[in-house]
Backbone bond lengths (Angstrom), bond angles and torsions (degrees), N, CA, C in turn:
res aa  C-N    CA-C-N  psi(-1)  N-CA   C-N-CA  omega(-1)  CA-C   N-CA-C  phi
1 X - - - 1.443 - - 1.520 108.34 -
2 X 1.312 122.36 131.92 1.308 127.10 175.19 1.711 118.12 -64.04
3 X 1.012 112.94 124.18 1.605 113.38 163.38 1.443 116.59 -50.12
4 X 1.377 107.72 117.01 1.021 131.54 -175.98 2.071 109.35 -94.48
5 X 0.604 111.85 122.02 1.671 123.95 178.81 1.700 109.35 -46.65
6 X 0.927 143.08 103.54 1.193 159.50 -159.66 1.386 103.31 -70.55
7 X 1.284 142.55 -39.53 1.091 154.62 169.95 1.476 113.26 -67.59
8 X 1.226 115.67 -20.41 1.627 115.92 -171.26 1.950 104.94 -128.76
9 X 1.188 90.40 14.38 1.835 96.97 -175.30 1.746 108.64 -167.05
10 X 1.562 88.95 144.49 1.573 89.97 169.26 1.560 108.39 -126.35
11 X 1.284 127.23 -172.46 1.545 141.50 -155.83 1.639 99.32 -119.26
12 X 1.298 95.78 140.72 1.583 100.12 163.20 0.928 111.37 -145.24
13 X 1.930 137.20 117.36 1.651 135.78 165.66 1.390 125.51 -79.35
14 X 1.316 121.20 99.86 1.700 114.01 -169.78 1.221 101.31 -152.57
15 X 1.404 119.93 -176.50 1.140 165.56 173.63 1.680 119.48 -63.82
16 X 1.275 126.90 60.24 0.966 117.38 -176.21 1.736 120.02 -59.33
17 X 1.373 119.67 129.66 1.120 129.16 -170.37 1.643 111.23 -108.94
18 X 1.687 125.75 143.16 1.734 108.34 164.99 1.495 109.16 -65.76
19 X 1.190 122.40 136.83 1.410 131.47 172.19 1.408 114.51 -117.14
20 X 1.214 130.34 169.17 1.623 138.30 166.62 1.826 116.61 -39.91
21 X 1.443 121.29 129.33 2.043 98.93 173.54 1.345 111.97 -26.13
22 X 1.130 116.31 142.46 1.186 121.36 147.32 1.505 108.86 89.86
23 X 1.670 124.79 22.07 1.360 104.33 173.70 1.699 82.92 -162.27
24 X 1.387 113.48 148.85 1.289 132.87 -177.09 1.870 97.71 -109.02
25 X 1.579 99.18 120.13 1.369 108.89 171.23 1.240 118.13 -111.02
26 X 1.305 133.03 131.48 1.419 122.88 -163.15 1.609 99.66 -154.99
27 X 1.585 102.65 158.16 1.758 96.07 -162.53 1.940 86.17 -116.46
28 X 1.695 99.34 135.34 1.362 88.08 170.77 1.407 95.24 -141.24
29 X 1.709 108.85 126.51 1.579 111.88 178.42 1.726 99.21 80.11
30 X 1.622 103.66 -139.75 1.395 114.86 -171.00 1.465 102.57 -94.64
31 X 1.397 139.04 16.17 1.198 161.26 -159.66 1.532 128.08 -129.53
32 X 1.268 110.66 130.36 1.444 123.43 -170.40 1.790 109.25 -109.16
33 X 0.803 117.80 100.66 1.935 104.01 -163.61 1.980 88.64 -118.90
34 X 1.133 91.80 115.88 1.717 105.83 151.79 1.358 122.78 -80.83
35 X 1.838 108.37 112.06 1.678 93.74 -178.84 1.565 102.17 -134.24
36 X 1.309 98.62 165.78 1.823 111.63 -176.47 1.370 118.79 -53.27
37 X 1.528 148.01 118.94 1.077 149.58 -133.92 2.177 95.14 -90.70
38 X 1.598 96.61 -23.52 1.519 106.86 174.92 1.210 126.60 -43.33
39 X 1.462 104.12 -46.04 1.753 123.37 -159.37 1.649 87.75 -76.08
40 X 1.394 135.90 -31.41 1.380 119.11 -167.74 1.002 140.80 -56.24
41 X 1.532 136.92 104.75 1.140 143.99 179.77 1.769 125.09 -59.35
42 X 1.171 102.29 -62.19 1.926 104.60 179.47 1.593 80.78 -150.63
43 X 1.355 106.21 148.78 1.529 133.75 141.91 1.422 140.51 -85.41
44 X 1.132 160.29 106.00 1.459 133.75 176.27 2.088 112.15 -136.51
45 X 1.250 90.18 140.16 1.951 86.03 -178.66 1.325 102.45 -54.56
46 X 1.234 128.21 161.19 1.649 132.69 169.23 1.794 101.69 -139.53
47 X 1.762 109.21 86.37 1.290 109.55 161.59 1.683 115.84 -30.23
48 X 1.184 124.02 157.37 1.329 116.82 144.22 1.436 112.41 -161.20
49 X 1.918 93.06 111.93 0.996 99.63 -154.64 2.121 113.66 -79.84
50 X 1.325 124.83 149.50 1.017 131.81 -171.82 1.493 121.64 80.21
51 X 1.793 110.60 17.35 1.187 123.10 145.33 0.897 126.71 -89.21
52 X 1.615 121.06 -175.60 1.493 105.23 174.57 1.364 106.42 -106.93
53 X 1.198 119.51 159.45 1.522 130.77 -173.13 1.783 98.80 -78.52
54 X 1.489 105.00 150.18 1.236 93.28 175.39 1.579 96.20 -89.76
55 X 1.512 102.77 176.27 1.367 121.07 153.27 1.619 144.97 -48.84
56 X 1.364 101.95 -28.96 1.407 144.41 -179.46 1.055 108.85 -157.19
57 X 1.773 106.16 168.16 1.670 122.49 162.51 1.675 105.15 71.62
58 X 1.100 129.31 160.80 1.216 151.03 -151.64 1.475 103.07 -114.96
59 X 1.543 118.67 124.03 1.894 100.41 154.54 1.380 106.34 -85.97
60 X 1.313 104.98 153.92 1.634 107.18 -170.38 1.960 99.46 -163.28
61 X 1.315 86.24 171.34 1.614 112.85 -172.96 1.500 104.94 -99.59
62 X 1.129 150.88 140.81 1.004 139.33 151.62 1.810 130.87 -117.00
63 X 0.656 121.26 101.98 1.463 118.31 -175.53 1.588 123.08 -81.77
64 X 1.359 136.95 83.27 1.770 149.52 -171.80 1.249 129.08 -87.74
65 X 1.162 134.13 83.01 1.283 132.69 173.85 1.596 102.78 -8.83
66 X 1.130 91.09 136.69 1.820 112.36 -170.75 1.694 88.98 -79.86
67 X 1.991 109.94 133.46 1.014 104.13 -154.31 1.737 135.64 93.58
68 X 1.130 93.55 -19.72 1.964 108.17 -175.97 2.122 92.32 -43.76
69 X 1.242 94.19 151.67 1.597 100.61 169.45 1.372 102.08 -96.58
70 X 1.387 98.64 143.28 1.508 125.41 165.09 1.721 109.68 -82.39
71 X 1.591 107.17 116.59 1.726 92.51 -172.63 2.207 89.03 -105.90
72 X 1.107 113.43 6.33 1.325 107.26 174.11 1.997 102.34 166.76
73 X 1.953 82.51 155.93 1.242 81.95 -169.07 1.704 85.54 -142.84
74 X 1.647 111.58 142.75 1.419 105.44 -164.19 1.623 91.57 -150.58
75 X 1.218 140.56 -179.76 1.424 142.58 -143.06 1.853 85.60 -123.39
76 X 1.488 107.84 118.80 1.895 104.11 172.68 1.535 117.63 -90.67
77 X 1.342 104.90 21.80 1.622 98.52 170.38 1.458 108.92 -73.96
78 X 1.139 152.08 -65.47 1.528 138.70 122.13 1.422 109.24 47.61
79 X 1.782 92.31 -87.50 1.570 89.83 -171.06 1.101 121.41 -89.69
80 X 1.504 124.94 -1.61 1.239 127.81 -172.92 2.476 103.71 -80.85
81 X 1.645 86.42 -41.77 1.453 113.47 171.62 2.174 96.06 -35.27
82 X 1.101 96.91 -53.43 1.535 121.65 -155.67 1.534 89.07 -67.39
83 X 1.690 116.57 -85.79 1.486 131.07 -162.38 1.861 102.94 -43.57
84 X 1.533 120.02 -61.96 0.933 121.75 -162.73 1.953 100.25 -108.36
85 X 1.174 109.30 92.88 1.403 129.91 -156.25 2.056 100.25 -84.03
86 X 1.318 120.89 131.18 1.593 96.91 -155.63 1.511 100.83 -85.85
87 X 1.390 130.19 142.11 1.586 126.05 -140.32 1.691 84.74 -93.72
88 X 1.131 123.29 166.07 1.506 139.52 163.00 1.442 110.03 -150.62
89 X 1.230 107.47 160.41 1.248 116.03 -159.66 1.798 96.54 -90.81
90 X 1.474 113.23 140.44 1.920 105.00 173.82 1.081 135.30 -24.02
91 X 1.842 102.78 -63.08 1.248 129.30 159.27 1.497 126.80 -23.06
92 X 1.514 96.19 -39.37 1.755 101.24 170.45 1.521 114.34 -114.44
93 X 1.196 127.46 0.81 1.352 122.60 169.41 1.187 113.48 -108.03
94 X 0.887 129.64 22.07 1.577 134.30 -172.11 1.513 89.14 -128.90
95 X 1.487 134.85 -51.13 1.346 110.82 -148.29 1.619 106.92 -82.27
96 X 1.357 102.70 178.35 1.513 125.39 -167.92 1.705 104.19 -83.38
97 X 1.461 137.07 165.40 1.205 117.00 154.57 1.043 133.88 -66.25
98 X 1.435 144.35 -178.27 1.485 152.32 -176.65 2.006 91.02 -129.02
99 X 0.857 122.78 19.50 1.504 109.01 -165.21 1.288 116.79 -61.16
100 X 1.743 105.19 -40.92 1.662 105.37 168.31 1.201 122.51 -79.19
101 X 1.358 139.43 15.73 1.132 144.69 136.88 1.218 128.31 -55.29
102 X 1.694 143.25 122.29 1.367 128.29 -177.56 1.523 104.15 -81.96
103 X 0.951 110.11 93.15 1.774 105.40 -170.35 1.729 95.26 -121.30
104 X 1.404 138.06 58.37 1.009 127.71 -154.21 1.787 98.01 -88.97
105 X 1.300 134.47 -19.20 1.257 128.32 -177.56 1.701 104.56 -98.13
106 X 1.099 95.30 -23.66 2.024 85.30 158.21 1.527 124.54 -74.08
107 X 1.552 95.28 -37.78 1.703 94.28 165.68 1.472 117.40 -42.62
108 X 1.305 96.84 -53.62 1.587 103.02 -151.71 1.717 105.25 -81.22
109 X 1.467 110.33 -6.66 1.546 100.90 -176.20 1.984 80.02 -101.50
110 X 1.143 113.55 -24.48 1.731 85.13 -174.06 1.743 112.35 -92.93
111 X 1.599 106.60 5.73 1.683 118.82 172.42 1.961 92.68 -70.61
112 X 1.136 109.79 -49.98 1.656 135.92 -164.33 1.434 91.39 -59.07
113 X 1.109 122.37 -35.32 1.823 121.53 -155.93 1.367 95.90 -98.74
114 X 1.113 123.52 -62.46 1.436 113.16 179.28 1.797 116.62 -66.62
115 X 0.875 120.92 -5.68 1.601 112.06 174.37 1.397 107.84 -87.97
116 X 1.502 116.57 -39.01 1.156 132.76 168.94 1.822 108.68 -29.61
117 X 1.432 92.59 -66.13 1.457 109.89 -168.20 1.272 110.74 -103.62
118 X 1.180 113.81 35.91 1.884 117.08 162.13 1.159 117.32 53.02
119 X 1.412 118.78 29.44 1.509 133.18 169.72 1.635 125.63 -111.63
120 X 1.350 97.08 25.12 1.825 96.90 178.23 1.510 113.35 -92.20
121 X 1.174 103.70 147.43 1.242 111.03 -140.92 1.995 103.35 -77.26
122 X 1.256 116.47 149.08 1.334 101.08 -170.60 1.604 129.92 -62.04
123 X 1.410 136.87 146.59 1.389 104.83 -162.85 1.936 106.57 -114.08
């Protein structure tokens, strides 16, 4: 990626997303910002290694003429929900409920197990 002049551009690390012609959507932080494909200065992927890969979309560098327009700004929990999907094990995403079962102390030791292990289910 070419050096971009610091004075006439700033940096952005995100999530490149497909968007509509003509507009670059990209997730940075807790944030989804749609911007004009004009203002772009240099592009480049940015591995990072011992993260997790998303699902979609590109990590990338972005380089924007200082000043770039904002054509929208929308909340990336959404897409972040989406890219990095929360993993569960088969065993529990595959099965059926037990609800008509009175199993109320299995519930509560397998409510206990999955919170434990960062597998409760999203609400």
């Amino acid at each position: 990626m070419p050096r971009a002049d610091r004075r006439t551009s700033c940096r952005l690390d995100g999530i490149l997303l497909g968007a509509p012609s003509g507009m670059l959507r990209i997730v940075v932080g807790d944030l989804c910002l749609d911007l004009d494909p004009a203002d772009l200065v240099a592009i480049a992927e940015v591995p990072a290694p011992g993260e997790p890969s998303p699902r979609f979309g590109i990590r990338v560098r972005l380089e924007l003429r200082r000043g770039a327009g904002l054509w929208g700004v929308s909340p990336g929990a959404a897409y972040l929900n989406w890219l990095f999907p929360a993993r569960r094990p088969f065993a529990i995403a595959c099965r059926t409920s037990v609800d008509e079962v009175p199993a109320d102390r299995f519930r509560a030791q397998e409510k206990e197990f999955l919170r434990l292990h960062g597998l409760d289910p999203p609400r």
